[in-house]
C-alpha positions in Angstrom: -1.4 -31.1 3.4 -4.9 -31.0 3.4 -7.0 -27.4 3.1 -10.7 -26.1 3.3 -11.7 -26.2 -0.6 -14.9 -24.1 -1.7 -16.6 -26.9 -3.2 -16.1 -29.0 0.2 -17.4 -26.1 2.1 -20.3 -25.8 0.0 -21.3 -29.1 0.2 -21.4 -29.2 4.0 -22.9 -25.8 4.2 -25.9 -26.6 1.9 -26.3 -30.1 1.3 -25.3 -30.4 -2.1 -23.7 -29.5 -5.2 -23.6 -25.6 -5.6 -22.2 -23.4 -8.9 -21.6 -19.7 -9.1 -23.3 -18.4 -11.9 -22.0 -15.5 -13.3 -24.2 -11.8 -14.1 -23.7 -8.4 -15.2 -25.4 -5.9 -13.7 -24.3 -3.3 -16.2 -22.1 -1.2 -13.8 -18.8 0.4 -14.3 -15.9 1.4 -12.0 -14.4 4.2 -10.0 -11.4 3.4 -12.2 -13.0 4.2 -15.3 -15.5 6.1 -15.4 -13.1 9.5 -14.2 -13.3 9.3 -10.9 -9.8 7.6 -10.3 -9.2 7.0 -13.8 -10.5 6.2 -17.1 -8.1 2.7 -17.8 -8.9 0.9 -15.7 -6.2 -1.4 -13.6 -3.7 -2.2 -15.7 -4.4 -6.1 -16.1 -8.5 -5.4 -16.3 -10.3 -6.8 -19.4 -12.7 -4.6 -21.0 -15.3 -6.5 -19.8 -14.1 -6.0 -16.4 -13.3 -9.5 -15.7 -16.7 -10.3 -16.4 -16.0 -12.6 -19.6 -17.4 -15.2 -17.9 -20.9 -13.9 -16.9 -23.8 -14.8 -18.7 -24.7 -12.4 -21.5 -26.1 -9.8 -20.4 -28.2 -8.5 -23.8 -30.9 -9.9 -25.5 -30.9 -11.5 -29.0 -32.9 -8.4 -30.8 -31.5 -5.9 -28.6 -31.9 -4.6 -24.9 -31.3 -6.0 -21.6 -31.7 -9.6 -20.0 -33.1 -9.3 -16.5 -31.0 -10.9 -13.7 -33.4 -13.7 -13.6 -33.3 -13.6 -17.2 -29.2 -14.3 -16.9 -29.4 -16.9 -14.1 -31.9 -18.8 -16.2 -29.4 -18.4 -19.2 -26.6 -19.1 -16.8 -28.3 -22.2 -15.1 -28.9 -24.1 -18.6 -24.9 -23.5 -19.7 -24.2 -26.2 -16.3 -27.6 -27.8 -16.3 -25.8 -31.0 -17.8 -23.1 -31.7 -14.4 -25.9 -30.5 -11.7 -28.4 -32.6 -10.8 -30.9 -31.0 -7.7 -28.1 -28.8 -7.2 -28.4 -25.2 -6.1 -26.6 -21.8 -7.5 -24.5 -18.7 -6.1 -25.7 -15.9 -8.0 -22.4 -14.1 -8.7 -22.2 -10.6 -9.9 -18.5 -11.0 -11.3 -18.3 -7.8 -14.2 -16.7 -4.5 -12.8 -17.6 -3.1 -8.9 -21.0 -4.2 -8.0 -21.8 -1.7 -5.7 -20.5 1.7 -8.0 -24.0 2.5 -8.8 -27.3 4.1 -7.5 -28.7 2.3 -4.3 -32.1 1.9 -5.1 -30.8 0.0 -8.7 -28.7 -2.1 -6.5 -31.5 -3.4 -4.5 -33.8 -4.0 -7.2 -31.0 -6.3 -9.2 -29.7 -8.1 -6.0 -33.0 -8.5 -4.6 -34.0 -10.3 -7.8 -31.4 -12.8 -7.8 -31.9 -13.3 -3.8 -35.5 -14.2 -4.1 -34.9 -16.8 -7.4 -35.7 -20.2 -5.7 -32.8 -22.4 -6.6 -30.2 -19.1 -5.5 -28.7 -19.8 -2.0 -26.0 -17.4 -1.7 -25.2 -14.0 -3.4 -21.4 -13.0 -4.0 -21.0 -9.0 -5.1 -17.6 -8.8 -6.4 -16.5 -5.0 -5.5 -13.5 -2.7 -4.6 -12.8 -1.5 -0.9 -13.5 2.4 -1.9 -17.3 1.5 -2.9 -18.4 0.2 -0.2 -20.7 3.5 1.8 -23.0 3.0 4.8 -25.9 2.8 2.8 -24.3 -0.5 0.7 -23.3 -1.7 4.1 -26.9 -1.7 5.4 -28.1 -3.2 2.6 -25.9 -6.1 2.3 -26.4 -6.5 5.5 -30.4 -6.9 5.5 -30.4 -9.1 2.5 -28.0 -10.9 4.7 -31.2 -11.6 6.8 -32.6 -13.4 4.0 -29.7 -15.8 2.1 -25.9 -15.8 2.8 -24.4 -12.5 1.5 -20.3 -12.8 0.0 -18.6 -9.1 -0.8 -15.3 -10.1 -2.8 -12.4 -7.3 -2.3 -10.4 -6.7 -4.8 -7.2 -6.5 -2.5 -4.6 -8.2 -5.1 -1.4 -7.1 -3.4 -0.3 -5.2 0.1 2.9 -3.8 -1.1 1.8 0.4 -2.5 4.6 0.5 -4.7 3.1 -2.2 -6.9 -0.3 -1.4 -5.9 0.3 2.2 -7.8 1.8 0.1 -10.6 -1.2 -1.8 -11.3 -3.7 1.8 -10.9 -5.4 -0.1 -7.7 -6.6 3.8 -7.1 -6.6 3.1 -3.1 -4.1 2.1 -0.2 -4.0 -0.2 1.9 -6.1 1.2 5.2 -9.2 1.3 3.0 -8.8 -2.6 2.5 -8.3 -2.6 6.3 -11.5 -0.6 7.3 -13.7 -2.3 4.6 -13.0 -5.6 6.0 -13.8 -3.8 9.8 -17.1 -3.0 8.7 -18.1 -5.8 6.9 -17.1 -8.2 9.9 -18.9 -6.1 12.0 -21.8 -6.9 10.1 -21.4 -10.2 9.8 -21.0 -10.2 6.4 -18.5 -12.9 4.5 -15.9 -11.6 3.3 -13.7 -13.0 0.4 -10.4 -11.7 -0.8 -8.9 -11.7 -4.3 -5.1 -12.1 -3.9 -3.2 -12.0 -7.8 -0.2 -13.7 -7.5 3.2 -12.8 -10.1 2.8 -9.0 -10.5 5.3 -7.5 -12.3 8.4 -6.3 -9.4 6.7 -8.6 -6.6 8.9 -10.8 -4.9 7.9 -14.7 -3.8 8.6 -13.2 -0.2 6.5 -10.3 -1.1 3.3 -12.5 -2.6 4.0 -14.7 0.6 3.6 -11.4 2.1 0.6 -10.4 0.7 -1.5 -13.7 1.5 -0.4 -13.7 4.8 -1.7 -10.8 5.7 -5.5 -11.6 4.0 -5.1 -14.8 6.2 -4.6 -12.4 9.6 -7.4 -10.2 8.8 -9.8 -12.1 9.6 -12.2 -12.6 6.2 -13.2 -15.4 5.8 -12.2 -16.8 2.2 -9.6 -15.6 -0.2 -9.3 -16.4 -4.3 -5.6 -17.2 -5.5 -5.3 -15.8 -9.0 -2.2 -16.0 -11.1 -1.6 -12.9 -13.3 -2.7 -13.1 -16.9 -2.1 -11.1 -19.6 -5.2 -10.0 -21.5 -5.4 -8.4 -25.0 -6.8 -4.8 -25.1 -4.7 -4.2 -21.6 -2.3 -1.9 -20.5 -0.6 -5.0 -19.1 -0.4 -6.5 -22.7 1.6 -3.4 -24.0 4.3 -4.0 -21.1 4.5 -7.7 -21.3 5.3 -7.1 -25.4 7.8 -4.5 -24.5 9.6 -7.4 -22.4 8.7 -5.7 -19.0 6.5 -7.9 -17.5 7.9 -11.9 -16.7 5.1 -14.5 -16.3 5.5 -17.6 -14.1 6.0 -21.1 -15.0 3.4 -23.8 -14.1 6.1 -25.7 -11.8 7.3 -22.5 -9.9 3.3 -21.2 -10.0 2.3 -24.8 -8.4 4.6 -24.6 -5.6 4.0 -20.9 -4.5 0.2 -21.8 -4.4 1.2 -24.5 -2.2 3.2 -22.3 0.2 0.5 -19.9 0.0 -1.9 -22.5 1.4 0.6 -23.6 4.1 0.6 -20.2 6.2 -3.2 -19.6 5.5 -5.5 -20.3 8.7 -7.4 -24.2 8.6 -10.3 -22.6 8.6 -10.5 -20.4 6.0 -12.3 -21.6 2.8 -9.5 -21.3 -0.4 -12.3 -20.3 -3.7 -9.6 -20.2 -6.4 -6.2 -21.9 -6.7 -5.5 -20.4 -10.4 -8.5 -18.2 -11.8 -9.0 -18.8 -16.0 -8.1 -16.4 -18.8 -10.2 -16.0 -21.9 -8.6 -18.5 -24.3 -9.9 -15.3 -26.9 -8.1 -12.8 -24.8 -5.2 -15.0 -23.5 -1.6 -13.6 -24.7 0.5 -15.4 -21.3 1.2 -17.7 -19.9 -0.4 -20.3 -23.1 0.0 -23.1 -20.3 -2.7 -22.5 -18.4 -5.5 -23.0 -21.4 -4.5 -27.1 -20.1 -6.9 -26.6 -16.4 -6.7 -29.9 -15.9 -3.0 -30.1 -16.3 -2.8 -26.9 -14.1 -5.1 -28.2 -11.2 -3.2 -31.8 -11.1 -0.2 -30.1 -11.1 -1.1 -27.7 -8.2 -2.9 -30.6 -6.2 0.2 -32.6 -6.4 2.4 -30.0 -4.8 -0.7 -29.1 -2.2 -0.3 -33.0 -0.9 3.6 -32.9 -1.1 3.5 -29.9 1.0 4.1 -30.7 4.7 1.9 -28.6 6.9 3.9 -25.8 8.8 
């Protein structure tokens, strides 16, 4: 079964090799700051699933500028790219929670560094006003613009589990406006939360693949140290999937997802510092073989 990989997509989009490098803007959330809550969701890092992003703090104190990160950033993969181009990716917490005119300033910056093609803001449906629409949208104008929802599941019961801290119609009317703006839209999809069903995860991605976005990231729940999610998984309330049964649900997944639509992530990576479960997947290439293999034993449906 074959299916529309990112790093095929990027390839024929832009003519070459292309890597997401990671930044921090230095934002927070709705669900921590007070306004929905002050946790966080229940599987979030502290660093707000940022732990891969470059550092964002200078060696005698202060902040790095975005360019500042993305040069940082660019030297980390400077060794596999060769005349290669970069996503700048602003991964940490919701990238649009903040004041508009800081926003601008920071994505502008990356936008206009030379070797940047694309710009993916990683966000939450609830933070996403009709002044952030109109400014994606004109730095749309200039380089590709990607706005990554934070969807995870469609099923309320589990999405009040997790603290999500919206339902499901926001999700519906962000992805509304940001097709009517032509903006790309990618979905992040967390498959194996605690209570979910495999009919209810099949559920889940087969309703991103109907509505229309354009991409969508497969994520496998981890569980982080200094979560919520940690404290329930040692009280023996949270099961984690096996690599076999993991494999062939992300192959399923793929089955009833349009042709078209470009797959980012088949796995997603924990920080080996913060990893508690499931220890298999610190073995990537074990994990992507094993996925690949049940992807091309898959017949198409």
């Amino acid at each position: 079964m074959e299916y529309r990989s990112l790093n095929s997509y990027l390839r024929h989009r832009f003519g070459c090799k292309v890597y997401k490098l990671s930044l921090d803007a230095g934002l927070t959330c709705p669900n921590r700051d007070g306004t929905l809550g002050s946790r966080g969701c229940i599987f979030c890092s502290q660093g707000g699933s940022g732990e891969f992003a470059a550092s964002p703090h200078r060696p005698g104190g202060g902040r790095l500028s975005i360019a500042d990160q993305l040069e940082l950033a660019g030297k980390k993969v400077a060794g596999k790219i060769r005349e290669g181009r970069y996503i700048a990716y602003f991964q940490a917490f919701t990238n649009t929670y903040g004041p508009i005119d800081y926003l601008e300033r920071i994505f502008t910056e990356a936008i206009t560094q030379e070797d940047v093609v694309a710009l993916s803001i990683a966000t939450r449906p609830d933070c996403l006003g009709p002044q952030i629409l109109e400014l994606l949208s004109r730095l749309n104008t200039r380089k590709p613009v990607w706005v990554e929802l934070g969807l995870q599941t469609i099923h309320e019961q589990t999405a009040a589990y997790i603290r999500r801290g919206y339902p499901l119609p926001v999700f519906d009317r962000a992805v509304k406006d940001l097709r009517e703006r032509n903006l790309e839209t990618v979905v992040h999809v967390i498959l194996g939360l605690p209570g979910e069903t495999r009919k209810q995860m099949l559920e889940t991605v087969e309703y991103v693949g109907a509505s229309g976005v354009q991409g969508i990231k497969l994520q496998l729940l981890h569980v982080l140290e200094g979560t919520d999610l940690a404290e329930e998984y040692r009280a023996g309330r949270v099961p984690v999937m096996e690599l076999e049964e993991y494999a062939v649900l992300v192959a399923d997944c793929i089955a009833i997802l349009p042709k078209n639509m470009v797959i980012h992530r088949l796995t997603g990576d924990g920080d080996k510092r913060l990893l508690i479960a499931p220890k298999w997947t610190e073995d990537k290439k074990r994990v992507l073989n094993t996925i690949q293999k049940k992807i091309r034993e898959k017949e198409p449906l």
